[in-house]
N, C-alpha and C positions, 0 to 999 in steps of 0.2 A: 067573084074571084077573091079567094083569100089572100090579103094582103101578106106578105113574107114574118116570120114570128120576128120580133125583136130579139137583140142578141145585145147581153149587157155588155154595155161598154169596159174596156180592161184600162185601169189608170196608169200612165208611163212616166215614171220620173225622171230626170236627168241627172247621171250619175256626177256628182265633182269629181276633178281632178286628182283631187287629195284622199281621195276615200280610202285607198289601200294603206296609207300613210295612219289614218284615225284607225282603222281593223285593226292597224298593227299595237297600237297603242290600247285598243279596250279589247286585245286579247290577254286574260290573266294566264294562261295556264307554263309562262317559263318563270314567274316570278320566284318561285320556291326555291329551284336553282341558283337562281341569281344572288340571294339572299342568302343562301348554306354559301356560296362562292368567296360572297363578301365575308361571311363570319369564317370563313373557315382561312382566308386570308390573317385573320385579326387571333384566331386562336392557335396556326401557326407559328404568328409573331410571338407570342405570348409563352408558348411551350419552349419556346428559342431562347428569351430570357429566363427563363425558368432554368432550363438545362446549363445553359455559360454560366449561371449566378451558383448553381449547386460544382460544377467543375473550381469557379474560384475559391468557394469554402472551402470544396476539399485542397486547395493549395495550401489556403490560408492555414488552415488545421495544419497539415504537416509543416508551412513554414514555423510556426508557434513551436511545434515541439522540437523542432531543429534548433528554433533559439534558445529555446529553455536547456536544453540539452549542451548547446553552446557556453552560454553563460554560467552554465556551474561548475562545468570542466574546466572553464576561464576562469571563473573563480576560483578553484579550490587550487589550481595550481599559482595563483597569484599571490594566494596567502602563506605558501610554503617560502617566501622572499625568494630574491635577484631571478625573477621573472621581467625581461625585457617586456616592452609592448609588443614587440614583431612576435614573440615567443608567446604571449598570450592571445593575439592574434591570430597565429597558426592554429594554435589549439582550438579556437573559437571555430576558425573555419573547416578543419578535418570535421568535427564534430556537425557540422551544417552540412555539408555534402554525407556526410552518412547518415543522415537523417531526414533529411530534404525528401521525398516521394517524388519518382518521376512518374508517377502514373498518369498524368495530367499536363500538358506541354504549357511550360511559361519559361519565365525571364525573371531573375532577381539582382536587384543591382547587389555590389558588395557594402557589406551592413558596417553601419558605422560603431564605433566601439568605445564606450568611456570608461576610465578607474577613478576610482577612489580610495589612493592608497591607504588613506589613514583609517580607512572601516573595510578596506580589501571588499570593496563592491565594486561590481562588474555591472553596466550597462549596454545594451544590444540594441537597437532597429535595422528594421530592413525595408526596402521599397519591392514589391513584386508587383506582376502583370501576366494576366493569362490571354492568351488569343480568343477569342470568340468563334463561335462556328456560326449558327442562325443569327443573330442578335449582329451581325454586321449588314443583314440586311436593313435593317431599323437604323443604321451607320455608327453602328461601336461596335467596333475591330477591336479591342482590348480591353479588358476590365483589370484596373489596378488595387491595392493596395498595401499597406503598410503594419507593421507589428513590430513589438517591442517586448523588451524581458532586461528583469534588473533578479541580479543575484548576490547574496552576500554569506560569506565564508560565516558561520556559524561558531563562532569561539569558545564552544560550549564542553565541560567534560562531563563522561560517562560512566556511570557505574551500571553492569547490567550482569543478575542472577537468572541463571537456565535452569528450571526446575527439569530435571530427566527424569523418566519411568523407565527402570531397569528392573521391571518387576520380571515372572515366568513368563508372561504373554508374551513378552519382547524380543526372547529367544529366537534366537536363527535371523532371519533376512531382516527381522526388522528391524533387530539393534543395531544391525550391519547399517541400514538406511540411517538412522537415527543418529549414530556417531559421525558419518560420512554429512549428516545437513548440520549437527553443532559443530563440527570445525572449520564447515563453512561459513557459518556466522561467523566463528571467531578469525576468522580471516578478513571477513567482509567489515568487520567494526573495529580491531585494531588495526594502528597503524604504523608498521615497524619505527618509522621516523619519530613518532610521538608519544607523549604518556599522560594523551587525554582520555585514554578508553581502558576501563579497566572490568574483568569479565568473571564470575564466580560460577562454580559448580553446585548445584543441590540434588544432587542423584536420591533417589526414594522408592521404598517397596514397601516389604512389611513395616517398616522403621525404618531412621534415619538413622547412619553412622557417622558419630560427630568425631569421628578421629582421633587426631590428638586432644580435640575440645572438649571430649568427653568429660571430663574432671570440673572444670571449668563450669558446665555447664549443668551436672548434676549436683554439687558440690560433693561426691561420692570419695571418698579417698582410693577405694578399689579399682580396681583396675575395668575398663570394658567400652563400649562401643555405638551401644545401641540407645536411641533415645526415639520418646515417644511424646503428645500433646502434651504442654502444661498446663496447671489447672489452676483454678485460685481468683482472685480479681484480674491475674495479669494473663491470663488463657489464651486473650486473643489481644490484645498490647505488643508492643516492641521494646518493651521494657526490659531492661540488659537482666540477665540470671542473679537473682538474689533471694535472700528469703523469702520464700512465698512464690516465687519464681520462677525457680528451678524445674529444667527438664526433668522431666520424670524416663529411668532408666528403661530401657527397651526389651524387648525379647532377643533371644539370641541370633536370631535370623532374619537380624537387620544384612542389609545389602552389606556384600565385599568394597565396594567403591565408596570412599569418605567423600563429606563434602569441602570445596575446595574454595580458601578466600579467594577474595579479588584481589587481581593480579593482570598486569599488561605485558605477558611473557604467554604470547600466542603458539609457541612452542610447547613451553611448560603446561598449559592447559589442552593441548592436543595431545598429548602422550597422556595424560591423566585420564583423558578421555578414550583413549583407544584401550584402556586398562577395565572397561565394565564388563561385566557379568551378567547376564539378570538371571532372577528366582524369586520368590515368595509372593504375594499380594498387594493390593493396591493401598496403600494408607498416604492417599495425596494430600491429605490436609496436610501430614507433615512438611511434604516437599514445600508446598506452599509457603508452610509458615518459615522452614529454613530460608527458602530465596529473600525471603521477607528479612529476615535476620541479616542475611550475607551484606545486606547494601544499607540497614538502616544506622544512622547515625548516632542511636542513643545504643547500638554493641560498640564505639567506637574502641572501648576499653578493653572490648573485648579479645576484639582480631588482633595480627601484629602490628607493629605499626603502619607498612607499607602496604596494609591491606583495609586500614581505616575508611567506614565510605565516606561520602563526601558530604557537607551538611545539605540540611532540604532547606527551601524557600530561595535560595540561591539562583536567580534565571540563569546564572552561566554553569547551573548542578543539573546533569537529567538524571533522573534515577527510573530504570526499569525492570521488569523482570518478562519473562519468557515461561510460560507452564504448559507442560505437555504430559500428554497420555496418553495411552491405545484406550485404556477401559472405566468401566464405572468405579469410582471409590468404594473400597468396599471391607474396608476393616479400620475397628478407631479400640481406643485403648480405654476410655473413661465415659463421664455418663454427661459430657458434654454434648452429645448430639451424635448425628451421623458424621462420616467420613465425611460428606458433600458440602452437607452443614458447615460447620467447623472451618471447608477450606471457604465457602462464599464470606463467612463470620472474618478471616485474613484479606483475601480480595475486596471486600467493601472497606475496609480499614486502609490498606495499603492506596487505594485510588482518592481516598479522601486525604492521605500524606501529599498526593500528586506524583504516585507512583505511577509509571506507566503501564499496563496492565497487555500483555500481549500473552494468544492462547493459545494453541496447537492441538488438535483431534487429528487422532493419524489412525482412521479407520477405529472408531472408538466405539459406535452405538449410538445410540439418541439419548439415554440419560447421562452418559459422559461429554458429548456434545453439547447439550441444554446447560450443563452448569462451565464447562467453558466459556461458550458463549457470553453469558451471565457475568464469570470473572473480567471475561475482558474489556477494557479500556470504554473501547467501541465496537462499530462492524465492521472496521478497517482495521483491529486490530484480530482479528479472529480467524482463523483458520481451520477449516476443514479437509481433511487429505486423505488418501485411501491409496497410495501408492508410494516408493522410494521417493521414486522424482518430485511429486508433488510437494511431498517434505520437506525436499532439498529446497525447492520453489518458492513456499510456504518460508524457510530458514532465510532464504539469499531474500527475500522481499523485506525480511522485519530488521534485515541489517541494513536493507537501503534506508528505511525507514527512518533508524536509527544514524546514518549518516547523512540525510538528505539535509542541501542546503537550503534555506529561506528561499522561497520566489514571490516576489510582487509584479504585479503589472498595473 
């Protein structure tokens, strides 16, 4: 009889208690989760300060230009004298609340305000604080700070020559623009109270009409009007008319409109101005070199008296001029060069006097653009414009310019 087959034995372990407790722990598959959970907790946090820290700059930025804004308007009305403090105070503060940005919710305490009457400086700080959004979960509810702005009235006087293009180009809308943005300057830079600012005309086309200076300036005993480049050693010099010197008489169809000394009768120079014309071609070197003449110091013998400019090197003297055109230069009278030539050969000369050099394209082209550019100062003095408005824009900016007061921080 066959004994029964063998049947292998099955091994039985005993399970511990804790087993389900260790599966749970050498199971990996929620770690990934858990991990993106944590980090995503930490770059929440993160984007939270990110976001309150860019909401405070933007406060901070508009607090800055509110005070800068504040302190000069404080300023400039403190130097006019019997400005109480409560009086410059006010002013400080209209000017803060209309410049202030509410786009961002904070809190500013009221800024503390100092003078210094014997230099008419004005001192500002303020204390602000913006509420936080995320970043109060990390427990900052508020992100503070602080800004400051010191200004000082500028005691400076001004002489400043407007080359104008009243050539044919200019006809119709745009002279209209053109007269309409130089009375706006001469609005924006004198200032009926005072006779620190004083403003000349150099209107220019074919030739300049030097007016009644004409004599003067050609040494011609004849009667006439029109003058054109001089020639000689003193070409491109600011050396007053004299032998060797002398403007060289012009063609007949120089502009109707003379040029006009300097003068702080913003009146008298607006009616002068609403009196242009234009006609003939571009001969900008002229206008140049005239605005150049109108303000330099060695014609002082020349002008009348009350239109003598003021001497150079003087930090409390600014001397600048303003040149504009629609178009390319493009008529010259001698064998000195081009039109373009000739004016860059005045603009390098006058910037190295410490003339201030400011340039106006008003829809002009690329080679009359390139050599503004060129004359001017810098690229903060330089304008390019292709419309009335612009112009105006372009004119009210280069008065701020010219009246802006000092700021330190």
């Amino acid at each position: 009889m066959k004994s029964p087959a063998t049947r292998p034995l099955r091994e039985f372990r005993l399970k511990p208690a804790h087993q389900p407790l260790a599966r749970f722990s050498a199971d990996r598959r929620g770690n990934v989760a858990m991990m993106f959970a944590l980090a995503a907790t930490g770059l929440f946090a993160m984007v939270g300060v990110a976001l309150d820290f860019t909401r405070a700059i933007t406060v901070r930025d508009s607090a800055q230009h509110a005070l800068d804004s504040a302190t000069l308007a404080a300023a400039e009305l403190q130097s006019r004298g019997g400005a109480t403090t409560g009086d410059v105070r006010r002013t400080a503060q209209a000017m803060i609340e209309a410049n202030l940005s509410d786009s961002v919710p904070h809190a500013c305490a009221e800024p503390t305000l100092t003078r210094d009457l014997a230099s008419d400086r004005i001192s500002m700080s303020i204390n602000c604080e913006t509420p936080t959004t995320l970043s109060a979960v990390l427990g900052f509810s508020k992100l503070r700070f602080s800004t400051s702005s010191t200004a000082e009235y500028a005691r400076t006087k001004l002489d400043l020559a407007l080359m104008l293009d009243v050539t044919g180009s200019m006809s119709g809308q745009k002279l209209k623009d053109l007269k309409a943005a130089a009375k706006l300057l001469v609005d924006t830079v004198i200032d009926p109270a005072g006779e620190d600012v004083r403003v000349a005309l150099a209107p220019f086309s074919a030739s300049v009409n030097a007016g009644a200076f004409f004599r003067a300036a050609t040494n011609m005993t004849s009667g006439g009007a029109c003058v054109t480049e001089r020639t000689g050693p003193d070409a491109y010099t600011d050396a007053p008319p004299r032998a060797g010197a002398w403007a060289t008489p012009g063609p007949s169809n120089c502009p109707a409109a003379a040029i006009f000394p300097l003068d702080d009768d913003a009146d008298a120079l607006k009616t002068r101005i609403d009196t242009f014309g234009a006609s003939g071609q571009t001969a900008g070197h002229l206008g140049v070199a005239w605005a150049r003449y109108l303000i330099s110091p060695e014609w002082s013998a020349f002008w009348p008296s009350d239109s003598r400019p003021l001497e150079s090197g003087d930090p409390r003297h600014v001397k600048a001029v303003v040149l504009m055109t629609d178009g390319a230069f493009n008529i010259q009278y001698s064998a000195l060069g081009s039109s373009a030539r000739q004016a860059e050969r005045h603009c390098d000369a006058m910037k190295a006097e410490g003339v201030t050099v400011y340039a106006v394209a008003f829809n002009a082209g690329g080679a009359a653009e390139a050599l503004l550019a060129r004359c001017a100062t810098s690229a903060d003095t330089y304008f390019r414009t292709t419309t009335g408005t612009a112009l105006k824009d372009a004119y009210r900016s280069i008065g701020l310019q010219l009246r802006q007061l000092r700021i330190s921080r």
